[in-house]
N, C-alpha and C positions, 0 to 999 in steps of 0.2 A: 243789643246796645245797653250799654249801665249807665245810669242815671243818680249824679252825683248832687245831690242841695247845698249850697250854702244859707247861710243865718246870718247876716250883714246888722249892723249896728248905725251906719253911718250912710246919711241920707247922698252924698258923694261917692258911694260905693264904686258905680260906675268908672270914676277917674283914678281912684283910688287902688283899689284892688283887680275889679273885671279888667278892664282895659289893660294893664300892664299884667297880671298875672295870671286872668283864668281863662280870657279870651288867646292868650300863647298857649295853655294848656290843653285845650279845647280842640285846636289847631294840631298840637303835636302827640293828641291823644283820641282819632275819631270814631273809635270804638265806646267812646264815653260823651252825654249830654247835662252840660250845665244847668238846672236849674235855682234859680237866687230870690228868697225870702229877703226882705228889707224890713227893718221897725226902728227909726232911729230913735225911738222913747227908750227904749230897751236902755242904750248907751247914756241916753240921757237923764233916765231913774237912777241908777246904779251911781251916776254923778253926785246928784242929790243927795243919794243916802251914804255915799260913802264908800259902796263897795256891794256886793251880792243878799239879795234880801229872799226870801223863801216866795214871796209874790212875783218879783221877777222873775225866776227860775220857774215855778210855773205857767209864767207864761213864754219862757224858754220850750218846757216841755211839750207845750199845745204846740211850738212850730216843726218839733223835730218830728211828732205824731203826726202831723200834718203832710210832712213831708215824707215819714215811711207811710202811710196809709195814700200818698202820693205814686208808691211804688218806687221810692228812691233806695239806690242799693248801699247808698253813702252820706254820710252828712256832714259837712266842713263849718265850722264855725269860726268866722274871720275876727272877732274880737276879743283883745286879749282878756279887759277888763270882767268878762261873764263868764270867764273859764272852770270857775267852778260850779256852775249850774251845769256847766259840761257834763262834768265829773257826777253828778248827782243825777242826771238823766241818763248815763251811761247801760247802768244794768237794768233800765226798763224798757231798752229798745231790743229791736233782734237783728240789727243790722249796723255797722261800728257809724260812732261818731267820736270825730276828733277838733281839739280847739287847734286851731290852725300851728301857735306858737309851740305847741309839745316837741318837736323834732329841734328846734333853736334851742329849748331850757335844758334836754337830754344832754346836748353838744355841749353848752358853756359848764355842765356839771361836769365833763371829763375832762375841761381845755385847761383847768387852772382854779386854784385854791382859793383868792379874791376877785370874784365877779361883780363888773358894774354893772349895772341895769341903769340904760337912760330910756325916760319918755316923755312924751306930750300930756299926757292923762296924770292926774295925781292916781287914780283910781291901777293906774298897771303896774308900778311896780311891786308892790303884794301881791295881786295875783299871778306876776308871771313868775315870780320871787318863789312864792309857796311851791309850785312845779319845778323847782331848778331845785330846791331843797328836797323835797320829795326823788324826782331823778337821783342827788347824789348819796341818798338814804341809801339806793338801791346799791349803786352803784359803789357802797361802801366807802364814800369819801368825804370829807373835812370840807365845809367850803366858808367863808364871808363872803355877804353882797353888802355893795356899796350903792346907794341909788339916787339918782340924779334926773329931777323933772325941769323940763323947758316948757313951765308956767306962759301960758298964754297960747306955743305957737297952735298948740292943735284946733284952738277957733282961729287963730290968723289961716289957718291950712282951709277952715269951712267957709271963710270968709273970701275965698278965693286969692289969699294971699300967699300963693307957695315960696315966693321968694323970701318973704320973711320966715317964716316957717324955716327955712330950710336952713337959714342964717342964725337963727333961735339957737336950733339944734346940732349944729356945727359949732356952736361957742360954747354949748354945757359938751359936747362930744372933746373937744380939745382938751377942756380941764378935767374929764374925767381920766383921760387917758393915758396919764402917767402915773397913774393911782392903783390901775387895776392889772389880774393877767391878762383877762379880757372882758370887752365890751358886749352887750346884747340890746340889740333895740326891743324893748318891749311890744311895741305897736306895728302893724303892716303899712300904716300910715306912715311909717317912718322911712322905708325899704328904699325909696325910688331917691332919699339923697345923694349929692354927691358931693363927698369931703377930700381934702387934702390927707396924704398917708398920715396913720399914727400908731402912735409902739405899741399899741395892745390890739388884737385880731378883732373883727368887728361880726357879729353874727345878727344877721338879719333874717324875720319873720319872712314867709311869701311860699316860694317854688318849693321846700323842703315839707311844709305840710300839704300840699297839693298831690310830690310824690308819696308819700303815708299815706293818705287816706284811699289812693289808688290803689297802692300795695295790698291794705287792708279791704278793700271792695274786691279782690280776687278771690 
């Protein structure tokens, strides 16, 4: 049995992420057990300061240690805003870990030359940004992102507000969308909307790092 960890940021985890995507994965993968770190200060320092500080990220490192010294063969990190303490804990583990959004920033780096990035977080679209430039480095291509935050919904989302929330995001999602070739939700948080069609493809965080970090635990 291989033993998969997530690093949760967000004290709603449960409704958020488990529930809709890891508890389907879990089910339609039973060769594999979920277990789930929570610290929602993590998401909420990073706030503060604006974006990844060398003390967060250490104590990033203490959970993923925690978690191979766990005997975890894999480790999922569900939030976008810490992804680069990801990237900085990487070569000191012996076992992969991935920030969940890596498989979405690879895609929107091949789909199209103007990328929008919308989120809830001011703190996401730099970081998922950095990773979507980084992919199209590799991947030898030209890109612009455009980035588009819906300032408020993601405490209207912790405040148990999903309707607004959702409605936030659906009105920066509308006027981003004739702007860009395509869209990327920055956030997992964002995944479970549901909008009206719009002219530019929509890529969302979720199932796509779940199947990675499985590939990569083989």
């Amino acid at each position: 049995m291989k033993r998969l960890y997530t690093i949760n940021t967000v004290n709603n985890f449960m409704d958020i992420i488990y529930t809709p995507f890891v508890k389907p994965f879990e089910k339609a993968n039973p060769d594999i057990k979920v277990y789930n770190i929570m610290d929602d200060s993590l998401l909420s320092d990073t706030r503060a300061y604006g974006g990844m500080n060398p003390v967060i990220a250490t104590r990033m490192m203490h959970y993923a240690r925690a978690a191979a010294e766990s005997g975890a063969d894999g480790i999922l990190v569900t939030c976008t805003s810490v992804n680069q303490a990801t990237k900085c804990i990487r070569p000191f583990l012996q076992i992969p870990i991935l920030n969940i959004e890596e498989p979405v920033a690879e895609s929107a780096a091949a789909a199209g030359r103007r990328i929008g990035i919308l989120a809830t977080l001011p703190t996401s679209p730099a970081a998922i940004g950095q990773v979507i430039r980084e992919k199209a480095f590799e991947q030898g291509r030209e890109i612009e992102i455009v980035t588009s935050v819906a300032e408020g919904a993601f405490d209207m989302l912790c405040n148990g507000d999903r309707q607004k929330h959702d409605e936030m995001v659906c009105e920066a999602l509308y006027k981003l969308s004739g702007n860009v070739d395509v869209i990327v939700f920055a956030q997992i948080s964002m995944s479970l909307i549901r909008f009206e069609p719009v002219k530019a493809p929509v890529l969302m965080i979720g199932e796509s790092g779940l199947a990675q970090i499985k590939t990569m635990m083989q």
